[in-house]
N, C-alpha and C positions, 0 to 999 in steps of 0.2 A: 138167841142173838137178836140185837137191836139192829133196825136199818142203818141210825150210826154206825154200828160196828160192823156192819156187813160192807157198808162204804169204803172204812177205813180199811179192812181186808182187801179190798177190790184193787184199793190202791197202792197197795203195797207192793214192792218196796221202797215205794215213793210218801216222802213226807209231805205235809200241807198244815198248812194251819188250821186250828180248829174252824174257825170265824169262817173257811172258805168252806167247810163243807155245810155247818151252819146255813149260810147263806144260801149254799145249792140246796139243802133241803127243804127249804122256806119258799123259795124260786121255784122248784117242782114241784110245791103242794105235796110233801113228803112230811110226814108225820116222824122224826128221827126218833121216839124211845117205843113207835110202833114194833112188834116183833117181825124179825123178817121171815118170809115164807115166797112159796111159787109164786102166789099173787103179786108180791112188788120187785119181781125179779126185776123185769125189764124197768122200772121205776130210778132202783139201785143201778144197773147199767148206766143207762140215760146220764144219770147223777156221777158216776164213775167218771165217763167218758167226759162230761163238763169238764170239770176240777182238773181231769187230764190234760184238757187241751190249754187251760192256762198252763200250764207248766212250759206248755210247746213257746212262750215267748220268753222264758227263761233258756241264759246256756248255761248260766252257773247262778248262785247266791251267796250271800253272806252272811251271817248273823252270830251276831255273840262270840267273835273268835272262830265260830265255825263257817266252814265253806261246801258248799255243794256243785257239783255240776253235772249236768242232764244230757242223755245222749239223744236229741231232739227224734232223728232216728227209730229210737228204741222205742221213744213213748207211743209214736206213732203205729208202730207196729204193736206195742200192747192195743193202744185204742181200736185196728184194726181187729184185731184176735177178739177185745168183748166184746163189740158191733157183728161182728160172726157169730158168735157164738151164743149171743141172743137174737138172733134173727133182726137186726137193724141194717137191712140191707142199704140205705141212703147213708148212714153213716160208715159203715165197712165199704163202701165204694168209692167214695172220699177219699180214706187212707191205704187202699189196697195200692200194697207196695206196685212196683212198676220194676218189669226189665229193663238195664240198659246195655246196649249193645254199644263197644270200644270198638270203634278201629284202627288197628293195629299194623295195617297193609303197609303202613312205612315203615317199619320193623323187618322186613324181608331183604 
């Protein structure tokens, strides 16, 4: 498996244009038809978690007849979970979801 496709894996099930992961790999000094392995884990994250967070300015798209919409939410909580789960503790602190507490005392 290529880092491209490791990419493209990472971010799935989210689409992106070629061009932008392209670009994130050229931006991160990422070799895209390099083979990927343990060494460019964190490489691949990094790059992952980029291309994610454009998404984050997206609620919906359009193209060609087709339409998409993003649960801003949800990306975040992916981009949490690969910042975890590659030890990217400044980025998973970021997006670490947050309790909120209702109150509800007028309800009684």
């Amino acid at each position: 498996m290529t880092i491209f496709e490791a990419i493209i894996g990472s971010i799935f099930p989210y689409a992106v244009d070629e061009a932008l992961i392209l670009k994130t790999c050229i931006d991160s000094d990422i070799e895209k038809d390099d083979e990927y392995d343990s060494a460019s884990k964190e490489s691949v994250a990094r790059a992952t978690i980029y291309i994610l967070q454009n998404l984050l300015t997206l609620s919906s798209e359009s193209k060609d007849g087709n339409s998409l919409s993003y649960d801003t939410e949800k990306i975040k909580e992916r981009i949490y979970n690969i910042a975890s789960f590659n030890n990217l503790t400044e980025i998973a602190s970021e997006f670490k979801p947050h309790s909120r507490i209702t109150d509800k005392s007028d309800m009684w």
